[in-house]
PLY file of the C-alpha trace (Angstrom):
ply
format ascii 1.0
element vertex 416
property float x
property float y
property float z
element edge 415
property int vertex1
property int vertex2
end_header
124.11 95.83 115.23
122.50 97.55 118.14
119.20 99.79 117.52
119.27 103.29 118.68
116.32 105.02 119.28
117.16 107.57 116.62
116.89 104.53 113.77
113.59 104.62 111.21
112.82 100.87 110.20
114.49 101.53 106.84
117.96 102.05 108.76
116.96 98.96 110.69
116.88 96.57 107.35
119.86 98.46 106.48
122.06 97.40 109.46
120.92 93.83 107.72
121.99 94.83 104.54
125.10 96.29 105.79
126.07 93.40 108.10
126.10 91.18 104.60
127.65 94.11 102.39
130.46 93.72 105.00
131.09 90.18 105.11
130.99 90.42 101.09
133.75 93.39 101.63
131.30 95.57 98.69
133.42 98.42 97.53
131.60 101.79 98.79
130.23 102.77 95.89
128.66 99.36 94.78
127.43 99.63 99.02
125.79 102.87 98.14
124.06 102.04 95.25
122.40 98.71 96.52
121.39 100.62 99.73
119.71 103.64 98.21
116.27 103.47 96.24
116.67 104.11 92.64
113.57 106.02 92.24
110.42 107.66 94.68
107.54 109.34 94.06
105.44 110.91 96.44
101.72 111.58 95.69
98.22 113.04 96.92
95.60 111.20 96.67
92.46 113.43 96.60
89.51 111.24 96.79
85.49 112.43 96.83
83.89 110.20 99.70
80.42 109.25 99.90
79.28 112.25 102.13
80.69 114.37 98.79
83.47 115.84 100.70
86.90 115.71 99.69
89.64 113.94 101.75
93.04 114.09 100.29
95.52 111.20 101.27
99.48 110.60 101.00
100.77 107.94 98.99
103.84 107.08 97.31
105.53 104.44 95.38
109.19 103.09 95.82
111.29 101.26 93.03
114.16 100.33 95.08
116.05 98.54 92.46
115.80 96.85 89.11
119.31 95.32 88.58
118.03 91.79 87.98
114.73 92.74 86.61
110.92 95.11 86.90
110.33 96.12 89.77
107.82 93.88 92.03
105.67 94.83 95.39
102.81 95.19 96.43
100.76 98.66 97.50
99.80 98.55 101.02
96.78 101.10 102.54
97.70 101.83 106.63
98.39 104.52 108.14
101.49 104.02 109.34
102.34 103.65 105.44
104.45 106.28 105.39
107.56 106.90 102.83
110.34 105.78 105.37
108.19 102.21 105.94
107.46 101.88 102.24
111.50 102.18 101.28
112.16 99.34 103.81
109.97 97.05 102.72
110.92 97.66 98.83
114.27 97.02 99.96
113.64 94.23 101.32
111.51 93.10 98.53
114.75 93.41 96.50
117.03 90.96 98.61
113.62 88.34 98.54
112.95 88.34 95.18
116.96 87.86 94.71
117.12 85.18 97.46
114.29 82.91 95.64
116.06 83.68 92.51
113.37 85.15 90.49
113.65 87.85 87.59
112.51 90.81 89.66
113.91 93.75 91.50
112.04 95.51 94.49
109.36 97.71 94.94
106.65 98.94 97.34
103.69 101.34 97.10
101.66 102.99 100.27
98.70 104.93 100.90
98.14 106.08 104.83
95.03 105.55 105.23
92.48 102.89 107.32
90.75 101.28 104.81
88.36 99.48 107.34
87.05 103.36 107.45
85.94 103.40 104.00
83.31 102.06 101.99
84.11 99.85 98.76
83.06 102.73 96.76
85.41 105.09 98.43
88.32 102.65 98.14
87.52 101.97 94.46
87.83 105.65 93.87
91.11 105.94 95.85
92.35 103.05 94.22
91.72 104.55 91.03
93.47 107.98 91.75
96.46 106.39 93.22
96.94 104.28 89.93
96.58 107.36 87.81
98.99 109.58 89.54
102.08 105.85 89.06
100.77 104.84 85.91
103.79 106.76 84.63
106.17 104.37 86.72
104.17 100.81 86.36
103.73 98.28 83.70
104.28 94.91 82.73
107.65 95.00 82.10
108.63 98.48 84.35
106.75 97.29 87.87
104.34 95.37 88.88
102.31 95.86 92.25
100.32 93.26 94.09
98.40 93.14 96.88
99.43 93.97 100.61
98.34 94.38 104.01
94.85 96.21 103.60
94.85 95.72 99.82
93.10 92.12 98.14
92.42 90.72 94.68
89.73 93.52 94.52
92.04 96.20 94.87
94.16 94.62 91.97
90.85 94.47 90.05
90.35 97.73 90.24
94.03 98.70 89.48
94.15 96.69 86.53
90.90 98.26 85.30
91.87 102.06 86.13
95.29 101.27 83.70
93.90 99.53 81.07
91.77 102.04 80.57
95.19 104.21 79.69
96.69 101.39 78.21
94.33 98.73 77.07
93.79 95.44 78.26
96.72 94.62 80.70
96.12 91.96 82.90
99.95 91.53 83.52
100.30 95.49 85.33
99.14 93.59 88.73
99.54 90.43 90.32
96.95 88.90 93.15
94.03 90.03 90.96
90.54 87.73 91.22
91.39 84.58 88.96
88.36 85.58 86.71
90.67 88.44 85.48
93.58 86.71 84.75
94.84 86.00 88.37
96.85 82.19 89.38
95.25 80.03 90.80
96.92 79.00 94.25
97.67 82.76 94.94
95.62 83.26 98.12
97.16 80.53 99.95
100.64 81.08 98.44
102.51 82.88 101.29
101.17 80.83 103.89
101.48 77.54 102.04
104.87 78.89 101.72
105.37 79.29 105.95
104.26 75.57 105.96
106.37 73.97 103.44
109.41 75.92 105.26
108.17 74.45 108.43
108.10 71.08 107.14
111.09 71.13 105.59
113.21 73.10 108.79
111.65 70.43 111.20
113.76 67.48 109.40
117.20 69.92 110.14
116.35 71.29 113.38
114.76 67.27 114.61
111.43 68.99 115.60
108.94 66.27 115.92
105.78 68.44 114.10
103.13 65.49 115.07
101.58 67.72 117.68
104.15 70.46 117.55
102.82 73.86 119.71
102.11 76.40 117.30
101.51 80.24 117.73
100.74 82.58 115.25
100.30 85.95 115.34
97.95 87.64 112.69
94.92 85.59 111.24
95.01 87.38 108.12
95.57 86.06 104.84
98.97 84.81 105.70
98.61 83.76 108.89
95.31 82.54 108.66
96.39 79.69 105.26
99.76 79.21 107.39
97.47 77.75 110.30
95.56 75.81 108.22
98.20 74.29 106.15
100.22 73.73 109.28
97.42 72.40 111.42
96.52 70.14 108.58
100.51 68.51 108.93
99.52 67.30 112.11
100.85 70.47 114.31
98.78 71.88 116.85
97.90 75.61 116.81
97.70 76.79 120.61
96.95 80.24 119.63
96.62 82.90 116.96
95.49 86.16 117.06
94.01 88.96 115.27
93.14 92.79 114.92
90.74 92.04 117.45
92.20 90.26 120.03
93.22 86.99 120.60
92.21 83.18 121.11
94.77 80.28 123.14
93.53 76.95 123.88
97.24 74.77 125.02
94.85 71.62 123.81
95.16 73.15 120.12
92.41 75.31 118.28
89.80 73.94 115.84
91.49 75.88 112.71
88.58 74.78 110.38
85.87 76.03 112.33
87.77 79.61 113.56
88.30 80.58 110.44
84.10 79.83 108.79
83.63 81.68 112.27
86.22 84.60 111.07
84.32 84.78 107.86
80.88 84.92 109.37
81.51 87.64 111.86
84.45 89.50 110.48
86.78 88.92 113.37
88.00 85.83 115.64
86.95 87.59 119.02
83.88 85.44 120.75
84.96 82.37 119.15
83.86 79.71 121.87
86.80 77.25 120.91
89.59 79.10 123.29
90.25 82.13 125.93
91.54 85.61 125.33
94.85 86.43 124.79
96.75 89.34 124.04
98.93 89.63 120.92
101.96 90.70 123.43
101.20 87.73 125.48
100.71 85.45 122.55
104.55 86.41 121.51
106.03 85.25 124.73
103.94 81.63 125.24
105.55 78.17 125.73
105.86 76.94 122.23
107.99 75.41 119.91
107.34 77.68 116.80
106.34 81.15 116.65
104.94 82.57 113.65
104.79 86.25 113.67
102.36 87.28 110.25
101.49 90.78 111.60
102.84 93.91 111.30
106.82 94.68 111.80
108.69 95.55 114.72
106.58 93.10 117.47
109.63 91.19 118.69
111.87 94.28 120.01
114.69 94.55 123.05
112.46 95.02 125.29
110.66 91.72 125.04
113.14 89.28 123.05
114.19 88.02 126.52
111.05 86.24 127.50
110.48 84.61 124.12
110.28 81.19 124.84
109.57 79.22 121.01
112.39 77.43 120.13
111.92 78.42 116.85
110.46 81.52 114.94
109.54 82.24 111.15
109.00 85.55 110.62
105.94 85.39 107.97
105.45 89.10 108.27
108.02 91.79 107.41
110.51 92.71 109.52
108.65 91.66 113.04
112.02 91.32 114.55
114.23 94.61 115.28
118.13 93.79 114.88
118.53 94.12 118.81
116.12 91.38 118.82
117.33 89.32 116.39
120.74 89.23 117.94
119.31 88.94 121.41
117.09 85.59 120.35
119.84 84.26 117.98
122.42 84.90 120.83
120.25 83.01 123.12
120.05 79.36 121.02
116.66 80.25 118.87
116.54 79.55 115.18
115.09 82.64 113.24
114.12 81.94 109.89
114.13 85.32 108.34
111.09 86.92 106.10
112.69 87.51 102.90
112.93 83.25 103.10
109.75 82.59 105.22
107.24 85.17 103.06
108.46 84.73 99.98
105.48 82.50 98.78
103.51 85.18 97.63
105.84 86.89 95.47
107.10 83.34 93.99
103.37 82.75 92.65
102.92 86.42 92.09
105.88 85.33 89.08
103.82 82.94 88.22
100.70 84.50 87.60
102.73 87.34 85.72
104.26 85.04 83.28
101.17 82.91 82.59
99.41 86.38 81.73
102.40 87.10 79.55
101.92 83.86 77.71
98.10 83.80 77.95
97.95 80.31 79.30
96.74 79.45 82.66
98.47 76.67 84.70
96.55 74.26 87.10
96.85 74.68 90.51
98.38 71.22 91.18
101.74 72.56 88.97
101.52 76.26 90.83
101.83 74.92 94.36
104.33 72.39 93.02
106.94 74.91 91.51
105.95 77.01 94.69
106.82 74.15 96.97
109.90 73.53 94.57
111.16 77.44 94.48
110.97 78.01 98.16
113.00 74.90 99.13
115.67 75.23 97.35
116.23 78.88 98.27
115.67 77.27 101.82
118.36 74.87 101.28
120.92 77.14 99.67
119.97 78.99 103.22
120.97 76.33 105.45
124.01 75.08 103.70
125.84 78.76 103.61
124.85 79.39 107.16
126.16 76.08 108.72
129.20 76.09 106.40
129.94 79.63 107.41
128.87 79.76 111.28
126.28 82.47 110.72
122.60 82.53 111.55
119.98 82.03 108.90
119.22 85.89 108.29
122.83 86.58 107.93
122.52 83.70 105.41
119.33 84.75 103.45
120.61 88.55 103.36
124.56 87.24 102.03
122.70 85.36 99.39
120.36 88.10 98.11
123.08 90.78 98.71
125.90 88.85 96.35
123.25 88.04 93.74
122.26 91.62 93.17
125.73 93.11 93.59
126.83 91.16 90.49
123.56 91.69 88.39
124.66 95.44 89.01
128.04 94.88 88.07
127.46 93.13 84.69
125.32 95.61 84.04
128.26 97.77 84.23
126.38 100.47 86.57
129.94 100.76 88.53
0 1
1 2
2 3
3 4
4 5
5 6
6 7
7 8
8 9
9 10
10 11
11 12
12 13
13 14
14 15
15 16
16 17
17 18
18 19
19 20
20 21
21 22
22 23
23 24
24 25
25 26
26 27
27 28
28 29
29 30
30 31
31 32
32 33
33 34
34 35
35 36
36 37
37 38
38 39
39 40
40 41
41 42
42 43
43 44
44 45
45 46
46 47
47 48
48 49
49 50
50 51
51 52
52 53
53 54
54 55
55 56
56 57
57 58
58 59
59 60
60 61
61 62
62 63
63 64
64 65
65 66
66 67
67 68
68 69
69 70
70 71
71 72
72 73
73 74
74 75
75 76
76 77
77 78
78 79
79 80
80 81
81 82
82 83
83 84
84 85
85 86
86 87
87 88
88 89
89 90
90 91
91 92
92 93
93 94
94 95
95 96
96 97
97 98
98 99
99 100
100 101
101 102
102 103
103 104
104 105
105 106
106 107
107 108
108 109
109 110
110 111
111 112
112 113
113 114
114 115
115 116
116 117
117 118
118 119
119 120
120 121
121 122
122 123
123 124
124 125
125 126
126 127
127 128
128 129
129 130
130 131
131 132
132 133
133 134
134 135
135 136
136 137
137 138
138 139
139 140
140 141
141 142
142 143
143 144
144 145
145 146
146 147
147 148
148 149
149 150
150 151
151 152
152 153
153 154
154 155
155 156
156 157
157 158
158 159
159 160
160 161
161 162
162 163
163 164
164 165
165 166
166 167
167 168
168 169
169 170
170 171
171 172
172 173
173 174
174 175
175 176
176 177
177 178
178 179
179 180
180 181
181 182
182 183
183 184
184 185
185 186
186 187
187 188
188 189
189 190
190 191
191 192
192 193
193 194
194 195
195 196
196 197
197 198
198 199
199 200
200 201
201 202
202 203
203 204
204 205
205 206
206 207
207 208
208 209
209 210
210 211
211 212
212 213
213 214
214 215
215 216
216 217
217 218
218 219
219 220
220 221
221 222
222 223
223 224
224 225
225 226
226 227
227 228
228 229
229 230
230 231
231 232
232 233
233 234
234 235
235 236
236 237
237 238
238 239
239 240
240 241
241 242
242 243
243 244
244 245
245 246
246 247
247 248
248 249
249 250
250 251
251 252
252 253
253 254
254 255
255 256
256 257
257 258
258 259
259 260
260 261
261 262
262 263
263 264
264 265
265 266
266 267
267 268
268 269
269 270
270 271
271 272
272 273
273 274
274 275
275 276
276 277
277 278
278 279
279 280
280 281
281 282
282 283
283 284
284 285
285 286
286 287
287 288
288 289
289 290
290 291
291 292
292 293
293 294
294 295
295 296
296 297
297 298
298 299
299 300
300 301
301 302
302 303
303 304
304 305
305 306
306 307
307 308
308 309
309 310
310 311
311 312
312 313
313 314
314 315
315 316
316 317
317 318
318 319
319 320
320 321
321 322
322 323
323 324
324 325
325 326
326 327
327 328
328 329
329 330
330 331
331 332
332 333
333 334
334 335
335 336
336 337
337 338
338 339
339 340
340 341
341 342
342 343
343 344
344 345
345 346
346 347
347 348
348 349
349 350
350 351
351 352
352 353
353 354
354 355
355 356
356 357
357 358
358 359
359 360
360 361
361 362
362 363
363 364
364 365
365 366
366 367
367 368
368 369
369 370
370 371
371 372
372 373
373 374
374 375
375 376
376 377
377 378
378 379
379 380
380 381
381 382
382 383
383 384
384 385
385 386
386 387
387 388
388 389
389 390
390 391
391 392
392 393
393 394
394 395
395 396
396 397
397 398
398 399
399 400
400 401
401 402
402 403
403 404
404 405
405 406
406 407
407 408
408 409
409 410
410 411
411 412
412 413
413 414
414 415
């Protein structure tokens, strides 16, 4: 599985997919089917900003497949959101949601724009647009989007407004939407209260001692931010995280609490008197015993998987690692526990929230991070078992599992 230079990041999952496909010796046309995206739409985005010019922008949405039930994923605004990023991650939304064995196939939607550019007016009207120009391809039982990286519960608000006004009063069309408007309680801190309970849980296998375990984590975002917390609060110590704006290491372990009511004061972690500057590349390749990517994708590549020196990474954002990477690292003795396992707490309470707006009943927080805690394990466990019973790594695992459970959704179906 080497990377070439010629390979988008949607051929890169695919050398994944393909590496599992093989092992499960998929016929070519079942391999073909599973690979490709069922359905993509590419749209403009004209939106009037506050100066009263227009600026048009690209979006697109991407239902990669719907074998074992709506599509799910969220709509992310960056622009490097472009049509070839937005098919990788709904593909790999497809092998997550079938790994954690819940009732949804995989989506994605992107617009490429910089939504720190904006004002909340302008994103309200782009928001808008964009769900008028899907609206034909969402719904609560076609595809559901949620939130992403530079999309929040407000952006979901305003998604769920601009279709019910099509459709009525639809509170299940998004998930990750304020919980005044129907949203689950427990969903802001799901994916990164899903990185911790994986942590928790990996230490027991792997013998890592977590009472004062070094911690880095790159991002201090949503995820990475509640991962931090959660972790820091188990008694690990966080040597360094960083952000959009630079980066903070203290090897005596940062004050979590008081970096993040700093983060929401100022907007940003940089000045923060609590630990010197680091840089995000630097961050990757510090002394540690678990590294916790929650950025963007594609941080951990050939050219710097050799002086990784965490014993163990969980990749809470998508796709950090390349597949040169991966095999360098895995090659070299670390355990990689791979994103569709590691990130998959936002899209387990994202099921949640859908089904308690589908039976108009809210559920207490207590029983939310309980089935969370309860989903993600066993998936975890299923995980561990296949990959020390069969001599593969974790990822090889996770993607096998997904894969096989999709393949024969498709095949009862009788689709080949």
């Amino acid at each position: 599985m080497l990377k070439t230079p010629e390979l988008s990041i949607f051929d890169e999952v695919n050398l994944f997919f393909d590496d599992a496909a093989d092992r499960l010796d998929l016929n070519d046309g079942l391999r073909e089917m599973l690979k490709r995206p069922w359905r993509e739409l590419l749209v403009q985005v004209p939106v009037r900003m506050d100066s009263g010019q227009v600026q048009v922008f690209s979006g697109s949405r991407v239902q990669h497949n719907a074998a074992r039930g709506p599509y799910k994923g969220g709509v992310r605004y960056h622009p490097q959101a472009d049509i070839d990023e937005v098919r990788a991650l709904a593909s790999l939304m497809t092998w997550k949601t079938a790994l954690v064995d819940i009732p949804y196939g995989g989506a994605k939607g992107g617009v490429q724009v910089d939504p720190r550019l904006l004002s909340m007016s302008e994103l309200n009207r782009l928001t808008r647009r964009y769900t008028q120009n899907i609206e034909h391809l969402i719904g609560p039982n076609r595809d559901i989007p949620a939130p992403d990286m530079g999309t929040n519960a407000q952006t979901m608000a305003w998604m769920m407004d601009a279709y019910g006004q099509l459709h009525g009063h639809t509170p299940a069309i998004v998930t990750g939407k304020p919980v005044e408007m129907g949203g689950s309680l427990g969903r802001e801190s799901a994916t990164g209260r899903g990185v911790a309970y994986l942590l928790q849980e990996a230490a027991k296998d792997l013998g890592l001692n977590t009472d004062g375990a070094k911690i880095a984590v790159q991002g201090f975002g949503n995820v990475g931010s509640w991962a931090a917390r959660l972790i820091h609060d188990n008694g690990c110590r966080i040597i360094a995280v960083s952000s959009i704006d630079g980066g903070l290491h203290n090897a005596a372990g940062l004050d979590i609490a008081r970096l993040q009511r700093y983060q929401e004061q100022t907007g940003g972690i940089q000045g923060f008197d609590g630990g010197g500057p680091i840089s995000n590349r630097d961050l990757l390749e510090l002394e540690c015993d678990v590294l916790i990517p929650a950025a963007i994708d594609n941080v951990i590549t050939e050219d710097n998987a050799n002086k990784i020196k965490a014993h163990v990474i969980l990749e809470a954002a998508n796709h950090p690692i390349t597949p040169e990477a991966d095999r360098i690292l895995s090659g070299g003795g670390v355990t990689i526990l791979p994103d569709i396992l590691v990130n998959a707490g936002g899209v387990i309470v994202s099921y949640f929230e859908w089904t308690q707006n589908l039976q108009e009943f809210r559920w207490e927080e207590s029983r939310v991070n309980q089935e969370l805690k309860k989903t993600i394990l066993k998936a975890y466990h299923e995980v561990w078992t296949r990959s020390t019973k069969q001599k593969i790594t974790h990822r090889q695992a996770s993607f096998e599992i997904g894969v096989q459970r999709v393949a024969r959704a498709v095949e009862l179906r009788g689709f080949v």
